[in-house]
C-alpha positions as CSV (number, residue, x, y, z in Angstrom):
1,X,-33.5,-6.3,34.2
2,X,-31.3,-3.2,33.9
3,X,-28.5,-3.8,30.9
4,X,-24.6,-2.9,31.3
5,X,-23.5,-0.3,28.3
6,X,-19.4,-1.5,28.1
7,X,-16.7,0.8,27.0
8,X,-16.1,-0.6,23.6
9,X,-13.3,-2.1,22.0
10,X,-13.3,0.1,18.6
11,X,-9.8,-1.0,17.2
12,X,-7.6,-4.8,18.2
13,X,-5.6,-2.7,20.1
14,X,-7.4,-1.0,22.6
15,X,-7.7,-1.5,25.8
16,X,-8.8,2.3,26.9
17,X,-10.1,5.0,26.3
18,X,-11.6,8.7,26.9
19,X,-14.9,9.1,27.2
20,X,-15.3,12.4,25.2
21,X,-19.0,13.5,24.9
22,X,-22.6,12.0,26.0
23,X,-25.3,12.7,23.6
24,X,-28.0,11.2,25.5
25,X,-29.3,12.4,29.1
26,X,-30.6,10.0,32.1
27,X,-33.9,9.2,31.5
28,X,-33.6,9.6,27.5
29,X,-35.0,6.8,25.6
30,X,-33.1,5.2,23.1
31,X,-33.5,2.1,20.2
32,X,-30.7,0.3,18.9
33,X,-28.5,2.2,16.3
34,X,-28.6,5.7,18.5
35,X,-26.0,7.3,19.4
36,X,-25.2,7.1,22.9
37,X,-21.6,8.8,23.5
38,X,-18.1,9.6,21.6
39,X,-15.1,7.7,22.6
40,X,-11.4,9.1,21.9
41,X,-9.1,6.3,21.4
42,X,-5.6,6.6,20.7
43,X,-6.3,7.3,16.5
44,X,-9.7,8.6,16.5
45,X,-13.0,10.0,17.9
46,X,-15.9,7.6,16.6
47,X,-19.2,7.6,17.8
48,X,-21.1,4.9,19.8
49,X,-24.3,3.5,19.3
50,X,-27.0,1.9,21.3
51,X,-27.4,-2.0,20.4
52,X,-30.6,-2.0,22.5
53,X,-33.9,-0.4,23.4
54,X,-34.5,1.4,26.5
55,X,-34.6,3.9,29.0
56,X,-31.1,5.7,30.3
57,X,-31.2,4.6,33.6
58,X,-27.8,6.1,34.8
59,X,-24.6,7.4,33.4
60,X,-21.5,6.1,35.5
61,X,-18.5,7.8,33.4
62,X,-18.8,11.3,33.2
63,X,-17.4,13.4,30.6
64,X,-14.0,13.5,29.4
65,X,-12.7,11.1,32.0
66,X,-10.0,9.5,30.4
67,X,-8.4,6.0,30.9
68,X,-11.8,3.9,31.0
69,X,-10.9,0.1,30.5
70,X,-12.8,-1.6,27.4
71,X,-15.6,-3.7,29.3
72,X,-16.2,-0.8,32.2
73,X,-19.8,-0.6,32.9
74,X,-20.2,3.2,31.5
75,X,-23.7,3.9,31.8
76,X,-27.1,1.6,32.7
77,X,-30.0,0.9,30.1
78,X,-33.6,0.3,32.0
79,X,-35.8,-1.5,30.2
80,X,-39.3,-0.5,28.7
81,X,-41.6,-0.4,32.4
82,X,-38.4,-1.4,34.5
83,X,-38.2,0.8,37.9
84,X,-35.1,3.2,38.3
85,X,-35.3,1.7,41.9
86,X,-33.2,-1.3,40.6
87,X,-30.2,1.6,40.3
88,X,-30.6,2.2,44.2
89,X,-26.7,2.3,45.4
90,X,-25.3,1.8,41.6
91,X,-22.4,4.3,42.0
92,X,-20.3,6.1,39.1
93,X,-17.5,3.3,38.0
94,X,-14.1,4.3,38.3
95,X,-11.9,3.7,35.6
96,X,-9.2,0.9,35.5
97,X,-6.5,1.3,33.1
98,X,-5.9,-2.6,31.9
99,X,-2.1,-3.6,31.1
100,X,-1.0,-2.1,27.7
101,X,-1.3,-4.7,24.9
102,X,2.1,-6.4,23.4
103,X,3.1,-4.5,20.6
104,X,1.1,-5.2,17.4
105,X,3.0,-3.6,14.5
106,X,2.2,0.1,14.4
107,X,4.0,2.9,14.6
108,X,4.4,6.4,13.4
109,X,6.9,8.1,11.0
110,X,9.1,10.6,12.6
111,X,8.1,13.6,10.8
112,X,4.7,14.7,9.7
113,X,3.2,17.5,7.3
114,X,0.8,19.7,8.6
115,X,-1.5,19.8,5.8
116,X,-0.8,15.8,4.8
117,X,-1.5,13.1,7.2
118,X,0.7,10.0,8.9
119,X,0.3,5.8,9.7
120,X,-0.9,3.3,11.9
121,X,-2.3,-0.1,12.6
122,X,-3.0,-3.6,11.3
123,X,-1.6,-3.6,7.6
124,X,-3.5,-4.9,5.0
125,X,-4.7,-8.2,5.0
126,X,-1.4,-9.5,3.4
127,X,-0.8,-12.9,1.4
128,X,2.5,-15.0,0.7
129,X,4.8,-14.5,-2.1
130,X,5.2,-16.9,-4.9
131,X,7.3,-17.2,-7.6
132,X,6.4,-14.8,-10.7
133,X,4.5,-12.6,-7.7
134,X,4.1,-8.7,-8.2
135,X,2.1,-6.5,-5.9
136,X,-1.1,-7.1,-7.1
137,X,-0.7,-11.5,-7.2
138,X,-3.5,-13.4,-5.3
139,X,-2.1,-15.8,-2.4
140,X,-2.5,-18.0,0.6
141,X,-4.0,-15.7,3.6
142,X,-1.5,-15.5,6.2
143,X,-3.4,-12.9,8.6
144,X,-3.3,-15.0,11.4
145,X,0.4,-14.8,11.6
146,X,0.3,-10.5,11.6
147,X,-2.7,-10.2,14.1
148,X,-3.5,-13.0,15.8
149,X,-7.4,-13.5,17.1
150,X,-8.2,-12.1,21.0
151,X,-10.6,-14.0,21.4
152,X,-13.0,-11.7,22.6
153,X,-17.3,-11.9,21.9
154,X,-18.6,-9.0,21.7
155,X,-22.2,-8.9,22.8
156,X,-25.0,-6.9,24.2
157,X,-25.7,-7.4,27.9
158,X,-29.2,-8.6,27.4
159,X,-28.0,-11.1,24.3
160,X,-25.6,-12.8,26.9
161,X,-28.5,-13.1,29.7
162,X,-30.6,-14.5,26.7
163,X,-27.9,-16.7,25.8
164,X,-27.4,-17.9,29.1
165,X,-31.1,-19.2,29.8
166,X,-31.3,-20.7,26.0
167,X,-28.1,-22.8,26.7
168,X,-26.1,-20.7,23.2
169,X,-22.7,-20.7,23.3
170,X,-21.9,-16.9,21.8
171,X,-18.7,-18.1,20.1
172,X,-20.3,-20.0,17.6
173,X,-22.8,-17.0,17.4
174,X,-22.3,-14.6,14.1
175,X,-23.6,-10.6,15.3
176,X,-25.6,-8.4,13.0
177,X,-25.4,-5.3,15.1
178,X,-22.8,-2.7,14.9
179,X,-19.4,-3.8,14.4
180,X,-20.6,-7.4,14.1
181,X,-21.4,-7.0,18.0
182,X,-24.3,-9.8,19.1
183,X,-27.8,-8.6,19.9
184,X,-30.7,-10.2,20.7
185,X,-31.9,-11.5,18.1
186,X,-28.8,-13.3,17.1
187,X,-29.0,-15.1,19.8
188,X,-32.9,-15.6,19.6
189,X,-31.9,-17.0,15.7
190,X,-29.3,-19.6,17.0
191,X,-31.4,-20.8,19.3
192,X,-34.1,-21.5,17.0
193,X,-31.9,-23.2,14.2
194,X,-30.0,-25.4,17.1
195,X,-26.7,-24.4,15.6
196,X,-25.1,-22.9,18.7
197,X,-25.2,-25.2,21.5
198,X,-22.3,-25.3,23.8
199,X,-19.6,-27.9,23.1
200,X,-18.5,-29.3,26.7
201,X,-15.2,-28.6,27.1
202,X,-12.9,-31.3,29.4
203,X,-11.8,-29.6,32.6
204,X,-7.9,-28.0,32.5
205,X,-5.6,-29.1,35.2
206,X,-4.6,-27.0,37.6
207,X,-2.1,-24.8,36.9
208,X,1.1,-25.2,39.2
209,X,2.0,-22.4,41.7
210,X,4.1,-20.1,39.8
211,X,7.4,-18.6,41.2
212,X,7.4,-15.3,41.9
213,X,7.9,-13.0,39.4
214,X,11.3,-10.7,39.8
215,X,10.4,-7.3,40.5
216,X,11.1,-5.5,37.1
217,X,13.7,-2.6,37.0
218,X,12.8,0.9,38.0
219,X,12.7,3.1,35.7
220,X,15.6,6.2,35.3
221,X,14.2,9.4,37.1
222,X,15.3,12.4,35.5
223,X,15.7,15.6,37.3
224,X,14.4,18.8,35.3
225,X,16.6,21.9,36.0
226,X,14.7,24.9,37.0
227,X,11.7,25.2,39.0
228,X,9.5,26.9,36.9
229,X,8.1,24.1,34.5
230,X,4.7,22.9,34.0
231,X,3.4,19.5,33.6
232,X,1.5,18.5,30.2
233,X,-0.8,15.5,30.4
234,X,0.2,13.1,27.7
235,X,-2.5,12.7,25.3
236,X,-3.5,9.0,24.5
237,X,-2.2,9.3,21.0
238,X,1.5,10.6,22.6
239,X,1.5,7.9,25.0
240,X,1.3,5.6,21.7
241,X,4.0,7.5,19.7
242,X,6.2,7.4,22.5
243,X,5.8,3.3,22.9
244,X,6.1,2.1,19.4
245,X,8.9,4.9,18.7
246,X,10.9,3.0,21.1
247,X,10.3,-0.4,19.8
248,X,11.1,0.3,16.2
249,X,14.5,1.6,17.3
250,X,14.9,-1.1,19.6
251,X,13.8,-4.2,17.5
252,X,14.1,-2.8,14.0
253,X,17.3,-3.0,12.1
254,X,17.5,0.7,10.7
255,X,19.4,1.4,7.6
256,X,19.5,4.9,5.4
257,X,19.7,5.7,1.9
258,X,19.4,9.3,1.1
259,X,19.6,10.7,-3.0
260,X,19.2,14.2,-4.8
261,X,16.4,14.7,-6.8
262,X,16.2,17.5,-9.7
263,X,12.1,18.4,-9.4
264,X,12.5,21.3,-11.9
265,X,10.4,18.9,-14.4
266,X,7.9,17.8,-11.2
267,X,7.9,21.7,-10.8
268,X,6.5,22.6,-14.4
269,X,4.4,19.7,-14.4
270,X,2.4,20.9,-11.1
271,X,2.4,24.3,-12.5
272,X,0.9,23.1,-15.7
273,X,-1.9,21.2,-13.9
274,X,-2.6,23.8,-11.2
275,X,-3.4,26.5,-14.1
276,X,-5.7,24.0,-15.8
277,X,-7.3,23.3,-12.1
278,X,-7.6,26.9,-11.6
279,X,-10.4,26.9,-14.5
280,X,-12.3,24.4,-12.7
281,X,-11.3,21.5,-14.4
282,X,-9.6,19.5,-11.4
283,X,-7.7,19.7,-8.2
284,X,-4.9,21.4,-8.0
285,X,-2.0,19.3,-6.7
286,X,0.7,19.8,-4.3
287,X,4.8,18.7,-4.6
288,X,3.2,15.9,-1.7
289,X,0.9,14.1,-3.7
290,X,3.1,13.9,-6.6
291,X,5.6,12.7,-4.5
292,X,2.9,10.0,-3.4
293,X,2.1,9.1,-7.1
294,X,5.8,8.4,-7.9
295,X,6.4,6.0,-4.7
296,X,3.0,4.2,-5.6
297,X,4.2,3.9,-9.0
298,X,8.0,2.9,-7.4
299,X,6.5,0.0,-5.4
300,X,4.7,-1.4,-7.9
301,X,7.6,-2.0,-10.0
302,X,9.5,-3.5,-6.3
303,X,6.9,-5.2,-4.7
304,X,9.0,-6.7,-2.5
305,X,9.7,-3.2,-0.5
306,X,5.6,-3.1,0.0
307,X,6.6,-6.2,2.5
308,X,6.7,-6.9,6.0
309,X,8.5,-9.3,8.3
310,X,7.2,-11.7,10.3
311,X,9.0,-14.7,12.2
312,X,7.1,-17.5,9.9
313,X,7.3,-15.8,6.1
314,X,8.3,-12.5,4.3
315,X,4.6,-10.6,3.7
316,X,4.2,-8.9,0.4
317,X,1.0,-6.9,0.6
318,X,-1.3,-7.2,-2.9
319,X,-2.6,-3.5,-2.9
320,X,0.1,-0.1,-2.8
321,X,-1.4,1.3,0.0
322,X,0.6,4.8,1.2
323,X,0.3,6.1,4.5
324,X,1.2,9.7,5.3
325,X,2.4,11.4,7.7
326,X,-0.1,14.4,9.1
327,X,0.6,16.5,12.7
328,X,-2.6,17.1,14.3
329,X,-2.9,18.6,17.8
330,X,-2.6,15.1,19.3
331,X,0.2,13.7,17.4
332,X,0.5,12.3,14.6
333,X,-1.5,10.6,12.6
334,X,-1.1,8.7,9.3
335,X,-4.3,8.1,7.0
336,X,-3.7,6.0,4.0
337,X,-4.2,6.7,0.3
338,X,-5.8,3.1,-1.2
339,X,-4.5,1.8,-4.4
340,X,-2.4,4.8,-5.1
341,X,-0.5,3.6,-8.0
342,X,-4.3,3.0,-9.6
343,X,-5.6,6.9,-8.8
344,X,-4.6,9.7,-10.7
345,X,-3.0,12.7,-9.5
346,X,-6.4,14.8,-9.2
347,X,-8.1,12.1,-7.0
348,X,-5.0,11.8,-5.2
349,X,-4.9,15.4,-4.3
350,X,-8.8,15.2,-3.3
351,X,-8.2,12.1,-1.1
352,X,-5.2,13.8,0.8
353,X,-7.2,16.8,1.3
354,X,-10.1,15.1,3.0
355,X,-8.4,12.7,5.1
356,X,-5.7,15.5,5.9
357,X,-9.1,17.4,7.4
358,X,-10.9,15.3,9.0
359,X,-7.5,13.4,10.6
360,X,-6.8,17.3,12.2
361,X,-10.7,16.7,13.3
362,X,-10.0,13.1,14.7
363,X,-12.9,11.8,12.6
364,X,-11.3,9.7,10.5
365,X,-12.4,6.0,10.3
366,X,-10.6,2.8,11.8
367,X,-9.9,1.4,7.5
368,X,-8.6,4.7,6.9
369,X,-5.5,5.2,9.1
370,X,-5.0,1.0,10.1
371,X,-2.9,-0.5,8.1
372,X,-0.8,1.0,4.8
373,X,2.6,-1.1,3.6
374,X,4.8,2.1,3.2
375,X,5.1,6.0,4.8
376,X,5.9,9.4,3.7
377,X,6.7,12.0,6.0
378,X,7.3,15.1,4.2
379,X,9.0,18.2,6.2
380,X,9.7,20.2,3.7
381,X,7.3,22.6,4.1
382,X,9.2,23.9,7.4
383,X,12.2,24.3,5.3
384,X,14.2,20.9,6.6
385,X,16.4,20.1,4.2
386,X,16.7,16.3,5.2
387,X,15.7,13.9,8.1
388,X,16.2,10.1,8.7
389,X,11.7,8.9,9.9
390,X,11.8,6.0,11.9
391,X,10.4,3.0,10.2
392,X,6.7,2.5,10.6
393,X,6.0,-0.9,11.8
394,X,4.9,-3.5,10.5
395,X,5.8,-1.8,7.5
396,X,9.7,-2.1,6.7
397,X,10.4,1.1,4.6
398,X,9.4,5.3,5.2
399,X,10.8,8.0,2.6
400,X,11.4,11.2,4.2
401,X,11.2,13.8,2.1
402,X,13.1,17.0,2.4
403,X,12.4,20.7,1.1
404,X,13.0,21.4,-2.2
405,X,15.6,24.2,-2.5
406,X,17.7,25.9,-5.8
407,X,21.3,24.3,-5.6
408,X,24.3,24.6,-7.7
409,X,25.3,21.8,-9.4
410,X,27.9,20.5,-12.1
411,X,26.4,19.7,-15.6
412,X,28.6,18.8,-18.7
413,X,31.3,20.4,-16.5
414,X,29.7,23.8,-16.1
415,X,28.2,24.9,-12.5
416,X,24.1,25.7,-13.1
417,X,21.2,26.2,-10.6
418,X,18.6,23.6,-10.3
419,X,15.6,22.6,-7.6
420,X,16.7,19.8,-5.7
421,X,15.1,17.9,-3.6
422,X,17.0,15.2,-0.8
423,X,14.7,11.9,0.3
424,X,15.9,9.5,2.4
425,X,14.7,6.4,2.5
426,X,15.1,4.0,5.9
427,X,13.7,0.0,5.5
428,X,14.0,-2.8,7.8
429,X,17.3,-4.7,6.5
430,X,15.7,-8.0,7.4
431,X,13.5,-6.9,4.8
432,X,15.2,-4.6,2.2
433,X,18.9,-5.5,1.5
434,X,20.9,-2.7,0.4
435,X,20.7,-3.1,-3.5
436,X,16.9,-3.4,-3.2
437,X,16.0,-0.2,-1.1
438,X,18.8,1.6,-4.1
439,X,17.4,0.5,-7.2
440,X,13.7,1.9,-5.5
441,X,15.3,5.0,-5.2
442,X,16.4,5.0,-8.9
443,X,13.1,3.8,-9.9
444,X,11.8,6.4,-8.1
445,X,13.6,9.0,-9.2
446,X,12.8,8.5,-12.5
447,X,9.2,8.9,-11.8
448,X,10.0,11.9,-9.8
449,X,12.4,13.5,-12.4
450,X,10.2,12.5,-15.4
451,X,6.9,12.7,-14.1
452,X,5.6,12.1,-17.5
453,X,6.4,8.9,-16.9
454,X,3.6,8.5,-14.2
455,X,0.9,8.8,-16.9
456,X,2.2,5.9,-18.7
C-alpha cells in the first residue's frame, strides 16, 4: 500500500512551513535515513529524511511552495513491487495554512549584529529555586509549566497501518527513528512484548452547542501614500518577529537601565590577545564576545536575572546560556553560546563565529538557537550610540549594547578623553526589581572595566 510522506513538525512551534528543495526525483528509490527534501521553517533550513523504504511514487508539493501545514501529504512512497497505478487521480496537495499557535515564549531582541547572531525558542529545561540556590543548583523539573506537551505521535504511515491491524496503541509506543518519530519496527517490538495495547477509554459526553463566537475586530487598514510602492512577501521568519514583537510590548512590563562603561582596559586587553592570536596561538576576539564573557560572568554572580516568569513559580535556569542577536537576510536570528561563563574567551570567539555563519546560511540546528535565559544585541558596529531591545521572551532581561566612542569626561576634576561605551539593559519587572537589574550592571561593569577579572 502506497505510504503518506507528512510535512514535519521540526520545532513545538510549527505548524508550517516552506518546502525549500527536493533531493529525490519520482521514481527514485529510497531506505530509511535518506534525505528526501529541505524544509524552511521560521529559524532554520534542516533537512528531511526518509523513515521508510521505497519507491518515490509521486511528489505533491512542489518546490518552494511556502505555507504547507505540518501533516500535509507532501509526496507518496510505493512500496518494493507496488504499481504506480494505485496513484491514478492522486493530485498535487494544496497547502493549508493551520491557525498560528498561542504564543510560546520566544521572541527576538530589537537589534542584531551582522557578524554576531540573535534568540529564540523553548528555554532551557529550567528547575525551581531553592534557598542557598545559584545558577548552577540542581532542582525539581518544572518543564511542563514553560512548554506544555501537544500531544502529537509522530509516526510513519506504514507504523500506524501496522499498528492498527496489531491492535498498539502508538502513545504508549517509544520511536527509534529520526527525531524519536515511530517506524516499523517499533511498532513490530511492542507488539511482540504486549506492552502497548490500547487502554479503552469511557466515551466523552457530548459537548453542548456552543454560542456563536462574536466576529473578532477588523483589523486598521492603512493607506500608503504614493502609487509607486511595491509589495515584499513577508518571509516566515518576519511574520514571527512581527508576532512576538508585539506580545512582549503588550504583556511584558518593560523597564530600562542604561550606564557608561570606560572599555579603554577591555580595549588593551583585546589588543593584547589579538597580537598573540595573530601568531597562531588562538582566536582573535572581538569587543562582542568579551562583552558576552562579562554578562556570562555577571549572571552567574545574579542568578536570579537568568530567570523567567511563569504564572505557577519564578524559573531560574541552572546553565548561563547567552543568546545573540545576528541579522541575516531573513530576520533575525539568535544562536546561543552554552555555558558561557565556563568557556574562555578564545572558544567563545570560535563559537560566535560559526554559529554567526552558518545562522546567515540558515543551517543552524533546532538546540542551538531554542532556548537561551538572556540576549545581547549589539549595534555598535553601525555607529548607534544607544538603543532600548525589547525583551526576549521567555527570558526577562536583554543588554543592548551601544558603540564604543572617545568621550570627555571629568576625572579628579580635570576633563580627559576616554572610550565609552553606553548598554542598556531592559528586564521584565515581574522578574527583575529595580535594585536587582542595577547591581547586574555594576557587577557587570566591573567585569567589563577590569577584564582581568574574567580570568579569575
Amino acid at each position: 500500500m502506497a505510504i503518506d510522506i507528512l510535512m514535519p513538525a521540526l520545532s513545538p512551534t510549527m505548524t508550517e512551513g516552506k518546502l525549500a528543495k527536493w533531493h529525490v526525483a519520482e521514481g527514485d528509490k529510497v531506505t530509511s535515513g535518506t534525505v528526501i527534501c529541505e524544509i524552511e521553517t521560521d529559524k532554520a533550513t534542516m533537512e528531511v529524511e526518509a523513515v521508510d523504504d521505497g519507491i518515490v511514487g509521486k511528489l505533491l508539493i512542489a518546490e518552494g511552495t511556502e505555507g504547507v501545514a505540518v501533516n500535509t501529504p507532501i509526496a507518496v512512497l510505493l512500496e518494493e513491487g507496488e504499481s504506480a497505478s494505485v496513484l491514478a487521480g492522486r493530485a498535487s496537495t494544496a497547502p493549508t495554512a493551520l491557525p498560528p499557535s498561542p504564543p510560546v515564549g520566544e521572541g527576538r531582541g530589537e537589534g542584531a549584529s551582522p557578524a554576531t547572531p540573535a534568540s529564540v525558542a523553548p528555554p532551557p529545561t529550567p528547575t525551581l529555586p531553592h534557598k542557598g540556590g545559584g545558577g548552577h543548583e540542581g532542582g525539581s523539573p518544572v518543564a511542563a509549566a514553560v512548554a506544555p506537551s501537544t500531544g502529537r505521535v509522530f509516526a510513519s504511515p506504514l507504523a500506524r497501518r501496522v499498528a492498527a491491524d496489531a491492535g498498539v496503541d502508538l502513545a504508549r509506543v517509544t520511536g527509534s527513528g529520526p527525531n524519536g518519530r515511530i517506524v516499523r519496527a517499533d511498532v513490530d517490538a511492542a507488539a511482540k512484548a504486549g506492552t502497548a495495547k490500547p487502554v479503552a477509554a469511557p466515551m466523552a459526553p457530548k459537548a453542548p452547542a456552543s454560542a456563536p463566537k462574536p466576529a473578532s475586530p477588523a483589523q486598521p487598514q492603512f493607506v500608503v501614500p504614493g502609487e509607486a510602492t511595491t509589495s515584499i512577501p513577508h518571509t516566515a521568519i518576519r511574520k514571527v518577529i512581527a508576532r512576538r514583537m508585539s506580545e512582549s510590548k503588550q504583556t511584558v512590563p518593560h523597564f530600562y537601565l542604561t550606564v557608561d562603561y570606560e572599555i579603554d582596559t577591555l580595549l588593551a586587553a583585546r589588543a593584547a590577545i589579538n597580537a598573540v592570536a595573530e601568531k597562531g596561538k588562538g582566536t582573535k576576539v572581538s569587543v562582542n564576545d568579551m562583552v558576552i564573557k562579562a554578562c556570562a560572568m555577571a549572571l552567574r554572580d545574579h542568578p536570579d536575572v537568568n530567570a523567567s516568569w511563569s504564572e505557577a513559580a519564578m524559573i531560574r535556569y541552572n546553565t548561563v546560556d547567552i543568546a545573540v542577536a545576528v541579522a541575516t537576510d531573513r530576520g533575525l536570528v539568535t544562536p546561543i553560546v552554552r555555558n558561557a561563563d565556563l568557556k574562555g574567551l578564545g572558544r567563545i570567539a570560535a563559537d560566535m563565529k560559526d554559529l554567526a555563519a552558518r545562522a546567515r546560511e540558515g543551517k543552524l540546528k533546532l538546540d542551538e538557537f531554542q532556548g537561551g535565559g538572556f540576549t545581547i544585541s549589539n549595534l555598535g558596529m553601525f555607529g548607534v550610540k544607544d538603543f532600548l531591545a525589547i525583551i526576549n521572551p521567555p527570558q526577562s532581561a536583554i543588554l543592548a549594547v551601544g558603540a564604543g566612542e572617545e568621550r570627555v569626561v571629568v576625572r579628579g576634576g580635570q576633563m580627559v578623553i576616554r572610550n565609552i561605551m553606553s548598554c542598556s539593559l531592559s528586564v521584565d519587572h515581574r522578574v527583575v526589581d529595580g535594585a536587582l537589574g542595577a547591581q547586574f550592571l555594576q557587577t557587570l561593569k566591573g567585569y567589563v572595566e577590569q577584564p582581568a577579572t574574567m580570568l579569575l
